[in-house]
LUMLUMDREN-2810 file (N, C-alpha, C; in Angstrom, 1 decimal):
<atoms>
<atom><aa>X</aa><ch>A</ch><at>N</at><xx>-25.9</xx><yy>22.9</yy><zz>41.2</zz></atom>
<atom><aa>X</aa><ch>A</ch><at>CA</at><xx>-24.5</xx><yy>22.5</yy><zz>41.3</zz></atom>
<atom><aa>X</aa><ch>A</ch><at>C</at><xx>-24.2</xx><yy>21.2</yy><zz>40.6</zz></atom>
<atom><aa>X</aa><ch>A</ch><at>N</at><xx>-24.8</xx><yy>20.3</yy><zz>40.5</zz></atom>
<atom><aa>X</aa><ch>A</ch><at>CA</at><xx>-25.1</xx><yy>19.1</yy><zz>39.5</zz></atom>
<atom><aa>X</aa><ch>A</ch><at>C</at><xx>-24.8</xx><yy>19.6</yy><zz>38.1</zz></atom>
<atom><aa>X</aa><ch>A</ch><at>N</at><xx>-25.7</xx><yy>20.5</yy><zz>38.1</zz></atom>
<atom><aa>X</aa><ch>A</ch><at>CA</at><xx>-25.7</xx><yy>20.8</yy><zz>36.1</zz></atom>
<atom><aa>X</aa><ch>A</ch><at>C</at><xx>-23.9</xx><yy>21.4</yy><zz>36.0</zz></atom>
<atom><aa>X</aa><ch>A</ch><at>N</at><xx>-23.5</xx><yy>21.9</yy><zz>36.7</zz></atom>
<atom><aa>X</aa><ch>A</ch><at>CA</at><xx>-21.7</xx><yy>22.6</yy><zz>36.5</zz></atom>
<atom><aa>X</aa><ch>A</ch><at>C</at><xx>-21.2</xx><yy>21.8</yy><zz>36.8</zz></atom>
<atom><aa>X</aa><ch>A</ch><at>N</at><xx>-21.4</xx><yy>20.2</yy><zz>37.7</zz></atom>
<atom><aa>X</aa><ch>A</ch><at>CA</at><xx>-20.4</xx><yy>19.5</yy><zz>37.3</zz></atom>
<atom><aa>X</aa><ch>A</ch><at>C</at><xx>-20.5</xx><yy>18.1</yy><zz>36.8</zz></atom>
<atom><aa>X</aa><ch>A</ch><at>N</at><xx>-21.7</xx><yy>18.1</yy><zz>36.2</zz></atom>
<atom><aa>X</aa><ch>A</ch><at>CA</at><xx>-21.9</xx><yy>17.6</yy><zz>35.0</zz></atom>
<atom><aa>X</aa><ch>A</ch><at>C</at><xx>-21.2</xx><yy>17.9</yy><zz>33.6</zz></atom>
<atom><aa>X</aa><ch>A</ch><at>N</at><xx>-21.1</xx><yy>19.6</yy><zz>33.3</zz></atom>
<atom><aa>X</aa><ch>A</ch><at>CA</at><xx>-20.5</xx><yy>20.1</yy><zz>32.4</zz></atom>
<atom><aa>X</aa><ch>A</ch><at>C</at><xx>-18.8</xx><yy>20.1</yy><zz>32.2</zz></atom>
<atom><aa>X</aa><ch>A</ch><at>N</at><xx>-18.7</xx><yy>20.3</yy><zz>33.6</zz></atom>
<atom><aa>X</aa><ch>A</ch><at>CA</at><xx>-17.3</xx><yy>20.1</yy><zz>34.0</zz></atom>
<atom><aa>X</aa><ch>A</ch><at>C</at><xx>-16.4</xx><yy>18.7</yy><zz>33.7</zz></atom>
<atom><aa>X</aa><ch>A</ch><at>N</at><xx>-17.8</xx><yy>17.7</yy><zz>33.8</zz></atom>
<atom><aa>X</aa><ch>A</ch><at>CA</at><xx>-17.3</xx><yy>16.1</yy><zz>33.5</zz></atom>
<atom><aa>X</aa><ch>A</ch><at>C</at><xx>-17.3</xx><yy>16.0</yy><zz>32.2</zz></atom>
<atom><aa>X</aa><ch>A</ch><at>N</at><xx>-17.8</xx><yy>16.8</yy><zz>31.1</zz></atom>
<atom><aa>X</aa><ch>A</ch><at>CA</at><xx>-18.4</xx><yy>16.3</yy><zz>30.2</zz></atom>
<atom><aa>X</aa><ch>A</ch><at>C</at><xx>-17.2</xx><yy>17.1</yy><zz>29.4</zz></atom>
<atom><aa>X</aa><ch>A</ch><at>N</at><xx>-16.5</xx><yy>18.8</yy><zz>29.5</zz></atom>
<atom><aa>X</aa><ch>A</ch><at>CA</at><xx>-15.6</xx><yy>18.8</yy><zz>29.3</zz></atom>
<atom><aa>X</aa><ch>A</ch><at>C</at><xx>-14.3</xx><yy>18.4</yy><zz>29.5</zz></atom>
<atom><aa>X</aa><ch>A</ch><at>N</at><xx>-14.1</xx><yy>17.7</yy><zz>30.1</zz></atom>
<atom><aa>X</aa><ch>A</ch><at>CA</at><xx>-12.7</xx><yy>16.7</yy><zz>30.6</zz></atom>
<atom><aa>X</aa><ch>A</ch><at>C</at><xx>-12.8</xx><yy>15.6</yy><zz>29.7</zz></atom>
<atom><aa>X</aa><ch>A</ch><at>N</at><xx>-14.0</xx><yy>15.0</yy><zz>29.2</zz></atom>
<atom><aa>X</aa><ch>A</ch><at>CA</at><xx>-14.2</xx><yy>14.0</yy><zz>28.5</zz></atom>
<atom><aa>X</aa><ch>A</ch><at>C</at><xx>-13.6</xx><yy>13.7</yy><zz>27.7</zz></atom>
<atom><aa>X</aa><ch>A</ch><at>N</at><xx>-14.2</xx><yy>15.5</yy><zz>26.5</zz></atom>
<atom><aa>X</aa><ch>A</ch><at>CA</at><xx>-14.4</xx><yy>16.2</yy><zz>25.7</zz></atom>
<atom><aa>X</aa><ch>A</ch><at>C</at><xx>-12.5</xx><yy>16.1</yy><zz>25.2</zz></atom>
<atom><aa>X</aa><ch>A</ch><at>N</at><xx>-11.9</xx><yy>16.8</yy><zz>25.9</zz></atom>
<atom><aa>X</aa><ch>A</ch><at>CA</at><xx>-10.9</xx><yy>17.4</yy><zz>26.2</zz></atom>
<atom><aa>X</aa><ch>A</ch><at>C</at><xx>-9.9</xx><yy>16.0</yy><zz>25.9</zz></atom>
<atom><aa>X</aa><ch>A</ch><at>N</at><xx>-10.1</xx><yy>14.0</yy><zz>26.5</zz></atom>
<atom><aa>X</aa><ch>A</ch><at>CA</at><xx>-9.6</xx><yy>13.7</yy><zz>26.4</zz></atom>
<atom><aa>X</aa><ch>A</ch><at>C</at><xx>-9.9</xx><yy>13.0</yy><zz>25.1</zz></atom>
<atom><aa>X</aa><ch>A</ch><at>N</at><xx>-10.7</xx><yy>13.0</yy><zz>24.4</zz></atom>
<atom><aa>X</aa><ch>A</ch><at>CA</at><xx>-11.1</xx><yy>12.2</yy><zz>23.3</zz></atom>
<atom><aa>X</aa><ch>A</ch><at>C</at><xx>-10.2</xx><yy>13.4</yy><zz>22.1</zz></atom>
<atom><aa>X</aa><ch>A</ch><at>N</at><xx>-10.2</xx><yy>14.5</yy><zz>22.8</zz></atom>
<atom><aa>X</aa><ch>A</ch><at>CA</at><xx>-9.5</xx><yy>14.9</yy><zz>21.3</zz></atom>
<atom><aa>X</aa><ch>A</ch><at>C</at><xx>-8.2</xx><yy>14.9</yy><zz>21.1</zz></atom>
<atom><aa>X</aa><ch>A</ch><at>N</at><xx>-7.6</xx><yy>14.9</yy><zz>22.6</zz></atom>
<atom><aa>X</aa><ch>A</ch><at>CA</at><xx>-6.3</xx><yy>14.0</yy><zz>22.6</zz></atom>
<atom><aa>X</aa><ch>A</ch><at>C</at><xx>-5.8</xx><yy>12.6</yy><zz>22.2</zz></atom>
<atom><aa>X</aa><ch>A</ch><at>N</at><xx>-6.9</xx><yy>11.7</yy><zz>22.4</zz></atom>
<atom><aa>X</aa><ch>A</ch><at>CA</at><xx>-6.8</xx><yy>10.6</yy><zz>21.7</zz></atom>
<atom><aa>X</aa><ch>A</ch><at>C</at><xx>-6.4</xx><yy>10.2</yy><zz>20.4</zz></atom>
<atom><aa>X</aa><ch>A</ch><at>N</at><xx>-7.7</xx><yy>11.0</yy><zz>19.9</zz></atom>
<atom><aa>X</aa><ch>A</ch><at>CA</at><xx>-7.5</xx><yy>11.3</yy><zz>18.2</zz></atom>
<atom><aa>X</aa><ch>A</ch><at>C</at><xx>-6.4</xx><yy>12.3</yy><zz>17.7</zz></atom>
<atom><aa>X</aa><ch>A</ch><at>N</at><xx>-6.1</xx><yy>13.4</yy><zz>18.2</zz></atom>
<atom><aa>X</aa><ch>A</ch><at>CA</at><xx>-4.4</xx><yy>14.0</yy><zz>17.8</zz></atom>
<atom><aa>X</aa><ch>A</ch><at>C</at><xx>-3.6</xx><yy>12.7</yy><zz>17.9</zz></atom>
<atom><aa>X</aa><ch>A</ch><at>N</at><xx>-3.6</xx><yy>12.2</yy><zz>18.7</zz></atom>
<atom><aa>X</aa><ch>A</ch><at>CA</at><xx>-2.4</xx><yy>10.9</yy><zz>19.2</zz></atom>
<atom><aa>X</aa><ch>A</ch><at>C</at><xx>-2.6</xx><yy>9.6</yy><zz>18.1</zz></atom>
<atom><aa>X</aa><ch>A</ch><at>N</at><xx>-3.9</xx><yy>9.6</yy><zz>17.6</zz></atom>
<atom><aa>X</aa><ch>A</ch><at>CA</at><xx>-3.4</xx><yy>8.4</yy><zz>16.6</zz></atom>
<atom><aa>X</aa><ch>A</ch><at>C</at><xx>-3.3</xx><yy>9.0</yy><zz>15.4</zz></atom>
<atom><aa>X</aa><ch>A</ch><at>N</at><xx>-3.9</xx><yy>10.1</yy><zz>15.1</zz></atom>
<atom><aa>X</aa><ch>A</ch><at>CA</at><xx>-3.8</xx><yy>11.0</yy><zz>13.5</zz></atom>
<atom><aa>X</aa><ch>A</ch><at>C</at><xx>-2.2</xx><yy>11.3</yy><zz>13.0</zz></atom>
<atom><aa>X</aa><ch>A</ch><at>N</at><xx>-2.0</xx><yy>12.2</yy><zz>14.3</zz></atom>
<atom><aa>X</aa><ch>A</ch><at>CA</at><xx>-0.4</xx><yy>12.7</yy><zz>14.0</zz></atom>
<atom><aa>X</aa><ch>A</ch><at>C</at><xx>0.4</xx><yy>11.3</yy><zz>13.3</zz></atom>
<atom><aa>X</aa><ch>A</ch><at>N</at><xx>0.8</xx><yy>10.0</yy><zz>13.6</zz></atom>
<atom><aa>X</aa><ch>A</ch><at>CA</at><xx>1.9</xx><yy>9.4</yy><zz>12.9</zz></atom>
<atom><aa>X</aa><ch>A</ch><at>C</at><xx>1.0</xx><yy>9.1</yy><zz>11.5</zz></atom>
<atom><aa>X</aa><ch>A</ch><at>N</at><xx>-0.5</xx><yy>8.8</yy><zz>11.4</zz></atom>
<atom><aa>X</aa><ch>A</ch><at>CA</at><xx>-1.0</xx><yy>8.3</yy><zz>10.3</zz></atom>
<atom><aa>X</aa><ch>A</ch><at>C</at><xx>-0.2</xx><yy>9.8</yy><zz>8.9</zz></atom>
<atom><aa>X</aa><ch>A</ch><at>N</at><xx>-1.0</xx><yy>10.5</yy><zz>9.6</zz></atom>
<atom><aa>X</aa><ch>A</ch><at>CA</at><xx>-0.6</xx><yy>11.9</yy><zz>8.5</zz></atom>
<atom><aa>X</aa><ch>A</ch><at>C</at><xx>0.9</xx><yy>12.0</yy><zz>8.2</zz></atom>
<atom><aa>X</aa><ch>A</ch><at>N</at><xx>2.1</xx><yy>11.8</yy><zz>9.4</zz></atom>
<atom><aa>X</aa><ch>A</ch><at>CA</at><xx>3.2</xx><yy>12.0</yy><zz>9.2</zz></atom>
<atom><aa>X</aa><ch>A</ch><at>C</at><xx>4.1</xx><yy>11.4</yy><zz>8.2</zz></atom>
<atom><aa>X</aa><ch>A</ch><at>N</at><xx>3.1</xx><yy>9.9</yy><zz>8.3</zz></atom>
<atom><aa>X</aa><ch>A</ch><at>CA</at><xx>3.3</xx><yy>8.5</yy><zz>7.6</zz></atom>
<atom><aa>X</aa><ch>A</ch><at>C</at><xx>3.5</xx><yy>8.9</yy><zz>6.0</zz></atom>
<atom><aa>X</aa><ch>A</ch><at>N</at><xx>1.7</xx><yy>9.2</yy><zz>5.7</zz></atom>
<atom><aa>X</aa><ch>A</ch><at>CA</at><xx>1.7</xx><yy>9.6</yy><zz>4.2</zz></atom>
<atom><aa>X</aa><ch>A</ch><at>C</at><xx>2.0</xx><yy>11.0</yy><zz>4.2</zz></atom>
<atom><aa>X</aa><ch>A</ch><at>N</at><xx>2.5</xx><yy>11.9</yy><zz>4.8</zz></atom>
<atom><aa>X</aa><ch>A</ch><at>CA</at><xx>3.5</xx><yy>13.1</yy><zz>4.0</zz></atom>
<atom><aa>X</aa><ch>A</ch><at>C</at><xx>5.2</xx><yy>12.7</yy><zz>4.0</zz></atom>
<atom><aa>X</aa><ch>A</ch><at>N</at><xx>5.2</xx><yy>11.7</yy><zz>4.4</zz></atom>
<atom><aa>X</aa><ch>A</ch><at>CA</at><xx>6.9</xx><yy>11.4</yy><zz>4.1</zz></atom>
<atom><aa>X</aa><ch>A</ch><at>C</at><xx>6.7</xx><yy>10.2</yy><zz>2.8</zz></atom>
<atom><aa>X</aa><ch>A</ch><at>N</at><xx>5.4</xx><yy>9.6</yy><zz>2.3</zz></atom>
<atom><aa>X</aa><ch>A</ch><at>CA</at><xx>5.6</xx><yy>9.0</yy><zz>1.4</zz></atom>
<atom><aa>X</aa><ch>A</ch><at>C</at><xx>5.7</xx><yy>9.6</yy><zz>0.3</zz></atom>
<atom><aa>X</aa><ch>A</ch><at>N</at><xx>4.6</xx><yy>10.5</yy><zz>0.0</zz></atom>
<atom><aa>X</aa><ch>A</ch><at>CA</at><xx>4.0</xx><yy>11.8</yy><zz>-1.0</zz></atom>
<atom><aa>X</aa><ch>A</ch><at>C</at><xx>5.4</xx><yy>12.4</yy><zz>-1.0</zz></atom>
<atom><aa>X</aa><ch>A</ch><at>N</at><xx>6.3</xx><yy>12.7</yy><zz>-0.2</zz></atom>
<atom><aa>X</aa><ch>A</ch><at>CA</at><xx>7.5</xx><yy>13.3</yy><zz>-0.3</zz></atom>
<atom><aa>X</aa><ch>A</ch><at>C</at><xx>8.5</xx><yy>12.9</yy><zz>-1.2</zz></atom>
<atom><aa>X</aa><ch>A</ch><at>N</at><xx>8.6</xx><yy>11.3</yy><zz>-0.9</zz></atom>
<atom><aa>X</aa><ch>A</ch><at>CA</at><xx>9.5</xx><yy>10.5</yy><zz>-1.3</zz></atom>
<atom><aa>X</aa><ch>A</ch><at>C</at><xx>9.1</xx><yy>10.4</yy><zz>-2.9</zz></atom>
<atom><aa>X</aa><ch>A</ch><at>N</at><xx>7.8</xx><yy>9.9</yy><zz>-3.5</zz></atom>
<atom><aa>X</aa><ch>A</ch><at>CA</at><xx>7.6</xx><yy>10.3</yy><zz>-4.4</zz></atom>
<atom><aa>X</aa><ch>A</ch><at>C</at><xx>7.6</xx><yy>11.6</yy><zz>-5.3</zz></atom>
<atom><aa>X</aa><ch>A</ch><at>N</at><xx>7.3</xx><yy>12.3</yy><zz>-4.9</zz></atom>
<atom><aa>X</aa><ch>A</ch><at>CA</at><xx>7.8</xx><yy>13.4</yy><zz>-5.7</zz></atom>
<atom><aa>X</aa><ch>A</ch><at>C</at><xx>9.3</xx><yy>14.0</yy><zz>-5.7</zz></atom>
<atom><aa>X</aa><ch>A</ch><at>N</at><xx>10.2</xx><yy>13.4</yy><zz>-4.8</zz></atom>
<atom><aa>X</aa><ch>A</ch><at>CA</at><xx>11.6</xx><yy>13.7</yy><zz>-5.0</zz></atom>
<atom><aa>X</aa><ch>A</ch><at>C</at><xx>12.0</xx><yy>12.6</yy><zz>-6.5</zz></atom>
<atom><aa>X</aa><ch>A</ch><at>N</at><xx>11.2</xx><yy>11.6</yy><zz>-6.2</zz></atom>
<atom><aa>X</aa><ch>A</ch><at>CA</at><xx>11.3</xx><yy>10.4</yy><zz>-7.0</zz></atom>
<atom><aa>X</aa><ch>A</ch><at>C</at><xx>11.6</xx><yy>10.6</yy><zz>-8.7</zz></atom>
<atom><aa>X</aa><ch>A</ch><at>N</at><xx>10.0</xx><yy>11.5</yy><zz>-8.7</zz></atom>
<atom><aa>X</aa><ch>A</ch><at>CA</at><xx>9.5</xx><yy>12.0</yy><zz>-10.0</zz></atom>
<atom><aa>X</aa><ch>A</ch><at>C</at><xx>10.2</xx><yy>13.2</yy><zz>-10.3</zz></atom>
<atom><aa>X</aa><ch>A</ch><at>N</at><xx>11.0</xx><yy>14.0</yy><zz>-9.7</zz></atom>
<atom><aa>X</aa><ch>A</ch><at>CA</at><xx>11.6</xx><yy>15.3</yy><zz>-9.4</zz></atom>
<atom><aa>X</aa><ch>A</ch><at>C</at><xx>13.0</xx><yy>14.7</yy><zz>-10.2</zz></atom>
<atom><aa>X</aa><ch>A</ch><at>N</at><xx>13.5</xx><yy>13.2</yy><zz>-9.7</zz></atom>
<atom><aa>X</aa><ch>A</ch><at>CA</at><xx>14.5</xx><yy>13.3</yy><zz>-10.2</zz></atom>
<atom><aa>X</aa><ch>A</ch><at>C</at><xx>14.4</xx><yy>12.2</yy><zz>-11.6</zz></atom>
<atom><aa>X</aa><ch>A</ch><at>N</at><xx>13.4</xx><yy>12.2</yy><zz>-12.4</zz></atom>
<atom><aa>X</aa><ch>A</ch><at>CA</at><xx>12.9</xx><yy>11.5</yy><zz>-13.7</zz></atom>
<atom><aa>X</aa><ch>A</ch><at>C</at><xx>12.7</xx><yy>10.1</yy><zz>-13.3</zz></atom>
<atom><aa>X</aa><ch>A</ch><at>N</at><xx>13.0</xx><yy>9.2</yy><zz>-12.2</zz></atom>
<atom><aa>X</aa><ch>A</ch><at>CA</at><xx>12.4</xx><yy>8.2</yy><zz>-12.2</zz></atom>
<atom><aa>X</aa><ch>A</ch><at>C</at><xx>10.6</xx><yy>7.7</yy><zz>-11.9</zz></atom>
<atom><aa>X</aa><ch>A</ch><at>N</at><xx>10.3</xx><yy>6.6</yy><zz>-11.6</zz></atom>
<atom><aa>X</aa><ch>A</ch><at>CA</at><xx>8.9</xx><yy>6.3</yy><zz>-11.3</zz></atom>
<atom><aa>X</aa><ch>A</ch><at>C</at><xx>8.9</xx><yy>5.5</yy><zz>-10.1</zz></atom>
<atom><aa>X</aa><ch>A</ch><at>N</at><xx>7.5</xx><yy>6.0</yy><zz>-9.7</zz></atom>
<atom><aa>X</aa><ch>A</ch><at>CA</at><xx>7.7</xx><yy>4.9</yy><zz>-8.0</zz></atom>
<atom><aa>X</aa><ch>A</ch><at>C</at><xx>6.8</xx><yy>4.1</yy><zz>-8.4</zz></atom>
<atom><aa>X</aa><ch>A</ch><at>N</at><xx>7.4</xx><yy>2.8</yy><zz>-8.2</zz></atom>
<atom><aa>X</aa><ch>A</ch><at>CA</at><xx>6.6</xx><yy>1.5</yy><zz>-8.5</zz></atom>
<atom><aa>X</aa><ch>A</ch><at>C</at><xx>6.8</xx><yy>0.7</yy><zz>-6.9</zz></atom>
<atom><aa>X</aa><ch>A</ch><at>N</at><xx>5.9</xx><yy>0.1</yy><zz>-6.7</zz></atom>
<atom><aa>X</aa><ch>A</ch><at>CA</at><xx>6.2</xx><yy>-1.0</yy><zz>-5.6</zz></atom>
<atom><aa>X</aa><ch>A</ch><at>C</at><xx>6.5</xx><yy>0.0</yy><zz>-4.2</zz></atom>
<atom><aa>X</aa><ch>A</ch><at>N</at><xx>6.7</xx><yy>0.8</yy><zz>-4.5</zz></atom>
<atom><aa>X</aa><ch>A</ch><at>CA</at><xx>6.9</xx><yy>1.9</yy><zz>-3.1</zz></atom>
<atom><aa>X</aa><ch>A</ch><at>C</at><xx>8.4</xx><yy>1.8</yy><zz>-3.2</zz></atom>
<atom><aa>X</aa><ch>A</ch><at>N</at><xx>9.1</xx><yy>1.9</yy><zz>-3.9</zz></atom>
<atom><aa>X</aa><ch>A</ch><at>CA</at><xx>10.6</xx><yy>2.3</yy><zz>-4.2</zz></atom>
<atom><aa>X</aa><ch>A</ch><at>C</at><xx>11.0</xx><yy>3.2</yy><zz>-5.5</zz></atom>
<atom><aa>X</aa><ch>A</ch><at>N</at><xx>11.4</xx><yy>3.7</yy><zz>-5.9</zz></atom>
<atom><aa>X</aa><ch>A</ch><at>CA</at><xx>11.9</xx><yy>4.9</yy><zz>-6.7</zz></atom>
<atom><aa>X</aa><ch>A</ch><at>C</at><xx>12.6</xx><yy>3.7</yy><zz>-8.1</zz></atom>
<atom><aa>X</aa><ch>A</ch><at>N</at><xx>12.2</xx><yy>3.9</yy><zz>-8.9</zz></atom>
<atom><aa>X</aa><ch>A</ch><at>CA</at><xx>12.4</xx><yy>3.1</yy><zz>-10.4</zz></atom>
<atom><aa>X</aa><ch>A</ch><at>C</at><xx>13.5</xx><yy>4.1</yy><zz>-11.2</zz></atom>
<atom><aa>X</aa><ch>A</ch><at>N</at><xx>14.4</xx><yy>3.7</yy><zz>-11.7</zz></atom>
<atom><aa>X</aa><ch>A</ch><at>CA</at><xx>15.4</xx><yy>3.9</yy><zz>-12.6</zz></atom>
<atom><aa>X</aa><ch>A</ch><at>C</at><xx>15.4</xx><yy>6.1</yy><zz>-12.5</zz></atom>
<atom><aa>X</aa><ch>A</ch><at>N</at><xx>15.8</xx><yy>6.4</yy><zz>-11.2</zz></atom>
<atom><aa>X</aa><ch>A</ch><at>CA</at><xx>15.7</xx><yy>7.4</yy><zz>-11.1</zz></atom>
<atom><aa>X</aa><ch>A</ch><at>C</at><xx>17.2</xx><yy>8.2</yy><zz>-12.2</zz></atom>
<atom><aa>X</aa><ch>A</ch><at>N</at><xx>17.2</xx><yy>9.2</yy><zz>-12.3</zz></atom>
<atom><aa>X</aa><ch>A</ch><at>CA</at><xx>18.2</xx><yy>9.9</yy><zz>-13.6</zz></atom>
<atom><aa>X</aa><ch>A</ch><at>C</at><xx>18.0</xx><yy>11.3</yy><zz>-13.6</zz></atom>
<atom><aa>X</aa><ch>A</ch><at>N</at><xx>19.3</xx><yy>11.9</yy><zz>-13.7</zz></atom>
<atom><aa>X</aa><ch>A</ch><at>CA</at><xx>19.2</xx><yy>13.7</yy><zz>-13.8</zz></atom>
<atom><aa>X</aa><ch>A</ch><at>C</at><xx>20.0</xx><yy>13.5</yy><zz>-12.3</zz></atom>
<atom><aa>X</aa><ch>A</ch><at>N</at><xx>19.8</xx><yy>15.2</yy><zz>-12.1</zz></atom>
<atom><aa>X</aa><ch>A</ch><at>CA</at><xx>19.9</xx><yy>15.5</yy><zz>-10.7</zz></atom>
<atom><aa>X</aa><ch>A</ch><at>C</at><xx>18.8</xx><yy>15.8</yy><zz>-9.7</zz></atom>
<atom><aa>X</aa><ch>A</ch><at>N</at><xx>19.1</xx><yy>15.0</yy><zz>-8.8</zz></atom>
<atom><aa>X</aa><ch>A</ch><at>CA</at><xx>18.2</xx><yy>15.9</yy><zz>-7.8</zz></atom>
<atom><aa>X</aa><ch>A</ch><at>C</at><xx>18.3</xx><yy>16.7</yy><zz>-6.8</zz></atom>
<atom><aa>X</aa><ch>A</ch><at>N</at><xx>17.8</xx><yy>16.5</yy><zz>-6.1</zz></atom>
<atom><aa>X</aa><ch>A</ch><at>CA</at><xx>18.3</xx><yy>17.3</yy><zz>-4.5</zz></atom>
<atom><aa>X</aa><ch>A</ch><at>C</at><xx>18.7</xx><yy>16.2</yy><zz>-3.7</zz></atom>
<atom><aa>X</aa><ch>A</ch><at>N</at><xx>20.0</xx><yy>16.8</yy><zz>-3.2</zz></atom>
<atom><aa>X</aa><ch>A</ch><at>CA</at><xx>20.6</xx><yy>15.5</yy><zz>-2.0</zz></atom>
<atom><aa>X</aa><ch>A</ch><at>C</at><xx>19.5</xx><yy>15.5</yy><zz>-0.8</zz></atom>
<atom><aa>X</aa><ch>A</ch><at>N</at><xx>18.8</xx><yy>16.5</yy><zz>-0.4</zz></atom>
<atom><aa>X</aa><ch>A</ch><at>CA</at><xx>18.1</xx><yy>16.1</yy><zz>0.6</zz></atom>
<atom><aa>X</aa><ch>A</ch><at>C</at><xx>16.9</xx><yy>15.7</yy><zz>0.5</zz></atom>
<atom><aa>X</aa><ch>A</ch><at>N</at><xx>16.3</xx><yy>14.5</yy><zz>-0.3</zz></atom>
<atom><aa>X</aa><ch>A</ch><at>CA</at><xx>15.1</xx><yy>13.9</yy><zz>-1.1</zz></atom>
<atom><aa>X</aa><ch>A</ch><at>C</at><xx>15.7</xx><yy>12.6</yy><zz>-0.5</zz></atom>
<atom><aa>X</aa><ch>A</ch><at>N</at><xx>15.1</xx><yy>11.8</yy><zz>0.3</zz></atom>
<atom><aa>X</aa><ch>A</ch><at>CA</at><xx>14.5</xx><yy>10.3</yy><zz>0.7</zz></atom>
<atom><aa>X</aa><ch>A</ch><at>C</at><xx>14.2</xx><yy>9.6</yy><zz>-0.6</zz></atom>
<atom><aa>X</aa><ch>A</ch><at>N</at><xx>14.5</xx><yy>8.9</yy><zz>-1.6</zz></atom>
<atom><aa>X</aa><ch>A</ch><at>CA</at><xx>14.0</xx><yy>8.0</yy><zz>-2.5</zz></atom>
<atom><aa>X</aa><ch>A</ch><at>C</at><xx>13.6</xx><yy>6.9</yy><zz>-2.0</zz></atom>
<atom><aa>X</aa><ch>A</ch><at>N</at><xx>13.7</xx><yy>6.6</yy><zz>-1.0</zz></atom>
<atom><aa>X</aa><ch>A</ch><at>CA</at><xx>13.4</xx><yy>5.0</yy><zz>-0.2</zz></atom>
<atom><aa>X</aa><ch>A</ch><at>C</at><xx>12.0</xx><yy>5.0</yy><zz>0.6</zz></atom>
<atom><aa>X</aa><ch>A</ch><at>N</at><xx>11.3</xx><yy>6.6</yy><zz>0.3</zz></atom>
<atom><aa>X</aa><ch>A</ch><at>CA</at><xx>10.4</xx><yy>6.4</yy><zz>1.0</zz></atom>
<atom><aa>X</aa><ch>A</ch><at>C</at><xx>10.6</xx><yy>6.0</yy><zz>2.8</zz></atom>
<atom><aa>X</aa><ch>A</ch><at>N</at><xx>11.5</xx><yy>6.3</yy><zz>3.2</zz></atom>
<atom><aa>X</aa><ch>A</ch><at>CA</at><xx>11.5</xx><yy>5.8</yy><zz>4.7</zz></atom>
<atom><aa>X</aa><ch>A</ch><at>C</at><xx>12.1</xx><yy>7.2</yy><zz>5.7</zz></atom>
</atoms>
């Protein structure tokens, strides 16, 4: 009876460590896919991202493209 709830502890553990880690990954990832975004709307609309802002962007782009990175 020990060894099942030993197992039992060990998956709850289990269970909360990988919630942990979902809980700090999700904003890191969200973070750099809205940067990666912003940049390529950047480069989409012929400008260059320098300094983390969108540089002498020109043409058209798509109105729904973030250039600010934010």
């Amino acid at each position: 009876m020990k060894e099942a709830a030993g197992e039992a502890n060990l998956t709850v553990v289990a269970i909360i460590l990988i919630g942990v880690i979902v809980a700090i990954a999700t904003p890191i990832i969200s973070n750099i896919m809205t940067g990666m975004n912003a940049r390529s709307c950047c480069v989409d609309a012929g400008g260059e991202w320098v300094g983390g802002e969108c540089q002498n962007p020109r043409g058209t782009f798509d109105p729904d493209c973030d250039l600010t990175g934010h």
